[in-house]
TIVEXKE-691106 format. One record per atom (N, C-alpha, C): x, y, z; residue in one letter. Coordinates in steps of 0.02 Angstrom, whole numbers, padded with zeros to 5 digits, always signed. Atoms other than C-alpha are relative to their C-alpha. Layout:
N
XYZA/...
//
This chain:
156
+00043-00058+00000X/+00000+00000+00000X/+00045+00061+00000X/-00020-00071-00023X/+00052+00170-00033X/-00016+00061+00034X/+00040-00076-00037X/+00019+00338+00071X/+00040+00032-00014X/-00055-00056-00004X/+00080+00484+00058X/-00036+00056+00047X/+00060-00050-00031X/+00036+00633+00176X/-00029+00050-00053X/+00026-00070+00044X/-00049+00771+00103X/+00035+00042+00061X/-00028-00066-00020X/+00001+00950+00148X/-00030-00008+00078X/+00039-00019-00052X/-00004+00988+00331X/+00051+00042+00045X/-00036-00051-00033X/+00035+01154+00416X/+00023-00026+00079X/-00031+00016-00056X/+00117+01143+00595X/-00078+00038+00032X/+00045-00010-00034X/-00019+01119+00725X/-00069-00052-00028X/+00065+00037+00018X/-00127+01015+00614X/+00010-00074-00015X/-00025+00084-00002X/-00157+00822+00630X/+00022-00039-00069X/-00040+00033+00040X/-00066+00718+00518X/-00055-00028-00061X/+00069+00069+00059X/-00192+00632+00365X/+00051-00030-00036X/-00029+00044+00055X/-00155+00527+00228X/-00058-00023-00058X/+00069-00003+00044X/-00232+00515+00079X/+00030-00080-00041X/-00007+00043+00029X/-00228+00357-00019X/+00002+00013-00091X/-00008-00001+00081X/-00156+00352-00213X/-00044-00029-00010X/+00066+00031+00060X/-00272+00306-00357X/+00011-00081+00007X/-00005+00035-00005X/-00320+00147-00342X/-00028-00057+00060X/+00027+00007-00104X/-00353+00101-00152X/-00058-00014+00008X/+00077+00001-00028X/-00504+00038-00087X/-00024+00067+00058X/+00032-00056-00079X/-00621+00158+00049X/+00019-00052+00052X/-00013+00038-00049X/-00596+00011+00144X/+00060-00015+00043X/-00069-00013-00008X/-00423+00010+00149X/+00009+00065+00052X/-00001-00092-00046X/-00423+00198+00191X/-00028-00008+00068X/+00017+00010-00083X/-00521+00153+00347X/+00025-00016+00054X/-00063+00043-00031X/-00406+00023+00410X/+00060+00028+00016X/-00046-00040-00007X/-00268+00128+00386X/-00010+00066+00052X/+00021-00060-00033X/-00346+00291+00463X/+00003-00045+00089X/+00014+00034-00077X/-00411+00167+00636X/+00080-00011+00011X/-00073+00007+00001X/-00219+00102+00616X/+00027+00053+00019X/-00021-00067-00010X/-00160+00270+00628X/-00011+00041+00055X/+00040-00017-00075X/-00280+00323+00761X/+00014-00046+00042X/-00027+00047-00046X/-00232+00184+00880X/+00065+00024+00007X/-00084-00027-00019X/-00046+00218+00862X/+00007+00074+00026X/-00025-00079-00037X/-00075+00418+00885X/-00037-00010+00058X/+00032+00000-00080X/-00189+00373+01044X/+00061-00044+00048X/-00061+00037-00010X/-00036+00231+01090X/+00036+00083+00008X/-00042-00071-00004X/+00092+00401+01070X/-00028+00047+00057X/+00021-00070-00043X/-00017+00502+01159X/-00007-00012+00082X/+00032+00021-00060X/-00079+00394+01305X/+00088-00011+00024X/-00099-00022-00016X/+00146+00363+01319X/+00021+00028+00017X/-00037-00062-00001X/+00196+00525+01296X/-00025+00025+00076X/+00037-00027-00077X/+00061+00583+01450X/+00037-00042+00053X/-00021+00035-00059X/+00134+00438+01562X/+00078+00031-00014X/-00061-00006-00012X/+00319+00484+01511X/-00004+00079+00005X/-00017-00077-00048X/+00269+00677+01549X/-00012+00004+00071X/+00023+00013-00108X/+00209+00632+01714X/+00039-00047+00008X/-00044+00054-00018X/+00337+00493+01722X/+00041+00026+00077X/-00058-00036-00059X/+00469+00615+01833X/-00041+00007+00077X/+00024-00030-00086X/+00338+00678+01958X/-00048-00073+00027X/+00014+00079-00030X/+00243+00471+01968X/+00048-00015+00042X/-00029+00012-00019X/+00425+00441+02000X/+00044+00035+00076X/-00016-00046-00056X/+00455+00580+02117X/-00018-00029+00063X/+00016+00027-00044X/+00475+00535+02293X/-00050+00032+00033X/+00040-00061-00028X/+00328+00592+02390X/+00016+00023+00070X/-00018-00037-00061X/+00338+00703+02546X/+00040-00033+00053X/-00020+00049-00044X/+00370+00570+02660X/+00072-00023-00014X/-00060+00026+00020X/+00518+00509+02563X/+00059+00058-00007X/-00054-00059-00002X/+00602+00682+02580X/+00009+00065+00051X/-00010-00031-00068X/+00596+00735+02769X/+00067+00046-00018X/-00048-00054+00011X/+00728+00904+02779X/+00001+00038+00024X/+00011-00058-00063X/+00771+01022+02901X/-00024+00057-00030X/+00021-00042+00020X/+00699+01168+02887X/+00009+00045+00058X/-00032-00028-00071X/+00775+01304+03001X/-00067+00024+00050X/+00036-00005-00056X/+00597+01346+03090X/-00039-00052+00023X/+00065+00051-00020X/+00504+01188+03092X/+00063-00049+00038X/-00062+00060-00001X/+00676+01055+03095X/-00038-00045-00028X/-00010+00048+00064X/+00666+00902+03020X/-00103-00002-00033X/+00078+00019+00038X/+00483+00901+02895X/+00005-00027-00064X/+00029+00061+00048X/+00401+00773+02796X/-00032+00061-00062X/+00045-00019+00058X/+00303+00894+02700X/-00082+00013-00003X/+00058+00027-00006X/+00136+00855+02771X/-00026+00073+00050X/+00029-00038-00042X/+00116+00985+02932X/+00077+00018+00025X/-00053-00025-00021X/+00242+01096+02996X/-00013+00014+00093X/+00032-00026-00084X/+00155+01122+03176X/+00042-00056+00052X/-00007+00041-00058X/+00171+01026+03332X/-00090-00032+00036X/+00044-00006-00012X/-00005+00975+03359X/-00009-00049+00050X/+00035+00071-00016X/-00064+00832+03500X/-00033-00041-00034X/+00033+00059+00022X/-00078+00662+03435X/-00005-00063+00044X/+00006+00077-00047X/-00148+00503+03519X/-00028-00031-00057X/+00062+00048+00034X/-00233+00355+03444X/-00065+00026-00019X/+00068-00039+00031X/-00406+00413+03367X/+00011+00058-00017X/+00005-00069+00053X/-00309+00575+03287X/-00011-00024-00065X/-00001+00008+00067X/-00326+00597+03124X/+00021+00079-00008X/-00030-00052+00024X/-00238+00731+02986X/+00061+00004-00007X/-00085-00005+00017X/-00096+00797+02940X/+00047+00004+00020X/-00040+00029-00046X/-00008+00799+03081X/+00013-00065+00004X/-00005+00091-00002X/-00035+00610+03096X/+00045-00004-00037X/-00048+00020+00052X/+00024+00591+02922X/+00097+00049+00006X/-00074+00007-00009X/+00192+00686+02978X/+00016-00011+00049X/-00035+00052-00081X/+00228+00592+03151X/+00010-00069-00051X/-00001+00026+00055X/+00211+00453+03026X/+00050-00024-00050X/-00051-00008+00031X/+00327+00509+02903X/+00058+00018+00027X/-00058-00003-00016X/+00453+00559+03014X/+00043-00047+00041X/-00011+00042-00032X/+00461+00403+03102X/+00018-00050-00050X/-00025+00047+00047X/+00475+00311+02950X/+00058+00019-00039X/-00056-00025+00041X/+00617+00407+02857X/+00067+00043+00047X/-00051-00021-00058X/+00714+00476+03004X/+00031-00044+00075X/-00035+00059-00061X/+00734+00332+03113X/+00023-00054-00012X/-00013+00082+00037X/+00776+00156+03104X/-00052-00050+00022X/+00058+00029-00005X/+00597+00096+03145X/-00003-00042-00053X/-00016+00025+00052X/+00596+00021+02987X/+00052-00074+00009X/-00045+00063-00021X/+00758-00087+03013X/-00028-00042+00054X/+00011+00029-00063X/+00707-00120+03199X/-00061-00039+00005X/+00067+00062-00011X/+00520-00187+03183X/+00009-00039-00069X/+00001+00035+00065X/+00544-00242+02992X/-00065+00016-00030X/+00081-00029+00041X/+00387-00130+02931X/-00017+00076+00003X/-00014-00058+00029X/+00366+00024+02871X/-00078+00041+00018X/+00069-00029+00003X/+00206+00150+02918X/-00022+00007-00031X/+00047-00031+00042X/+00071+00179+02832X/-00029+00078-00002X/+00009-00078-00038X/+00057+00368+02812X/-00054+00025-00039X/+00059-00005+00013X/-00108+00380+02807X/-00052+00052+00019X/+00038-00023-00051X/-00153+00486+02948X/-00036+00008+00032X/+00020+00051-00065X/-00237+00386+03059X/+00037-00024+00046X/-00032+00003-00059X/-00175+00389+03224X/-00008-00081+00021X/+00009+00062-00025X/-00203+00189+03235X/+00024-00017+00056X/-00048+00042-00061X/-00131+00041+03343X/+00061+00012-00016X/-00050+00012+00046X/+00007+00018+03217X/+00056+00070+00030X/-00050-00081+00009X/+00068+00212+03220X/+00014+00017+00085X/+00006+00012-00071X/+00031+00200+03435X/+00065-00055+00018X/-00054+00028-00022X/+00162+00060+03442X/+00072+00022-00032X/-00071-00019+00024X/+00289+00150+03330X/+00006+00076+00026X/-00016-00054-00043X/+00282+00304+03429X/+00020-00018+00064X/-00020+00039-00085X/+00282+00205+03600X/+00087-00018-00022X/-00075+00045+00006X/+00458+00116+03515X/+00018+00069-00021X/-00014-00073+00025X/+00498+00300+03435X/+00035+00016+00087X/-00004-00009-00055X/+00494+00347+03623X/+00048-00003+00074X/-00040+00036-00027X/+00574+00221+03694X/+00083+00009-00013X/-00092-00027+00042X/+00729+00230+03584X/+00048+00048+00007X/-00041-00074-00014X/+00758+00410+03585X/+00014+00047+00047X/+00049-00033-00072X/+00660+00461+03731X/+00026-00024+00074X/-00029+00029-00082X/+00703+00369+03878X/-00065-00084+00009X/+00050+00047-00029X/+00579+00213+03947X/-00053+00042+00030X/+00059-00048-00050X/+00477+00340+04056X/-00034+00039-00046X/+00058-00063+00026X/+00425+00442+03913X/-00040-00053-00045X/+00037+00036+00045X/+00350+00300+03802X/-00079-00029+00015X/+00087+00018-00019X/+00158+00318+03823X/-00029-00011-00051X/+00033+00011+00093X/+00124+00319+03631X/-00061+00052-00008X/+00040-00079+00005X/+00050+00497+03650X/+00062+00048-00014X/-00046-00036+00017X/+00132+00628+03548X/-00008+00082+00004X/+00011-00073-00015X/+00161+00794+03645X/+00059+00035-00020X/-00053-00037+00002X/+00284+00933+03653X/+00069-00046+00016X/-00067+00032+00013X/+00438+00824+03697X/+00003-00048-00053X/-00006+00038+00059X/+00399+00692+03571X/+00017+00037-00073X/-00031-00043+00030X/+00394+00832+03456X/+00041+00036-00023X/-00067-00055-00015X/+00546+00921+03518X/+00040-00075-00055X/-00045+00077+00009X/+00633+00719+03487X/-00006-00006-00081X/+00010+00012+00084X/+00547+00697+03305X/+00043+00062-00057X/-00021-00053+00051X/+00590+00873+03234X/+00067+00010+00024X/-00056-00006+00009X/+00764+00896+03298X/+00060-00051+00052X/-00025+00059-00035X/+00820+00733+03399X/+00051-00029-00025X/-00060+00049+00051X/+00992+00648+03342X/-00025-00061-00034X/+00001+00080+00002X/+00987+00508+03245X/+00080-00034+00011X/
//
C-alpha cells in the first residue's frame, strides 16, 4: 500500500490520503491504524510527561530540616497533639518522620502507613519511637511537646 501525507501546516493532525487505486476500505483500516498508534503516542507521551513527578518521591520520602520547623516530611509543619483516634496531617507527619528519620523500619521490619490515622500500628511505633530516643519513662504512645521536640530535631 502506498500513502503519502498530504500538505499539513504545523499544529494540524497528520492525514493521509490514499493514491489512485485504493479501496475506501483500505483507507479506513489505515486511518483506525493510525488512530490507535496516535492514541498509543499520546496515552505514552502523557505517562512519560508525568513519568518524573509518578517517579518523584513523595513528601514522606524527603523529610529536611527546615531552620523553623527542623526536620519536615512535607505534610504539617506544627506541633499538634496526637494520640490514637487523631486523624490529619499531623498524623500523616509523626508518621513520616518516624519512617524516614529513624531506624523503625530496620528495627520492627515494617514500614508506616502514612495515612493519617492515628491507629494501633502508628501508637506502637511512637511508643518504640519513644522508647529509643526518649528514655523508657517517656513512652506512652501519646505525641506531645517532647515527642515533638525528639521527632523534629532529635539525633539520629
Amino acid at each position: 500500500m502506498s500513502l503519502r501525507p498530504s500538505a499539513f501546516p504545523a499544529g494540524r493532525a497528520l492525514r493521509f490520503r490514499l493514491r489512485a487505486g485504493r479501496s475506501a476500505a483500505r483507507a479506513g483500516r489505515v486511518r483506525r491504524a493510525l488512530a490507535v498508534v496516535a492514541g498509543t503516542a499520546v496515552l505514552l507521551g502523557g505517562a512519560l510527561a508525568t513519568a518524573p513527578a509518578a517517579l518523584a518521591a513523595p513528601a514522606a520520602d524527603t523529610c529536611r530540616g527546615v531552620s523553623t520547623v527542623g526536620l519536615y516530611c512535607g505534610y504539617d509543619p506544627g506541633t499538634k497533639w496526637a494520640e490514637q483516634g487523631s486523624k490529619g496531617a499531623h498524623v500523616k507527619e509523626i508518621q513520616a518522620l518516624i519512617n524516614e528519620t529513624t531506624v523503625y523500619r530496620k528495627a520492627s521490619g515494617k514500614r508506616l502507613s502514612v495515612d493519617g490515622d492515628f491507629g494501633p500500628a502508628t501508637k506502637a511505633a511512637v511508643t518504640w519511637f519513644q522508647w529509643y530516643y526518649i528514655g523508657e519513662s517517656a513512652s506512652d504512645g501519646i505525641v506531645g511537646p517532647q515527642t515533638w521536640k525528639e521527632l523534629r530535631y532529635g539525633k539520629r
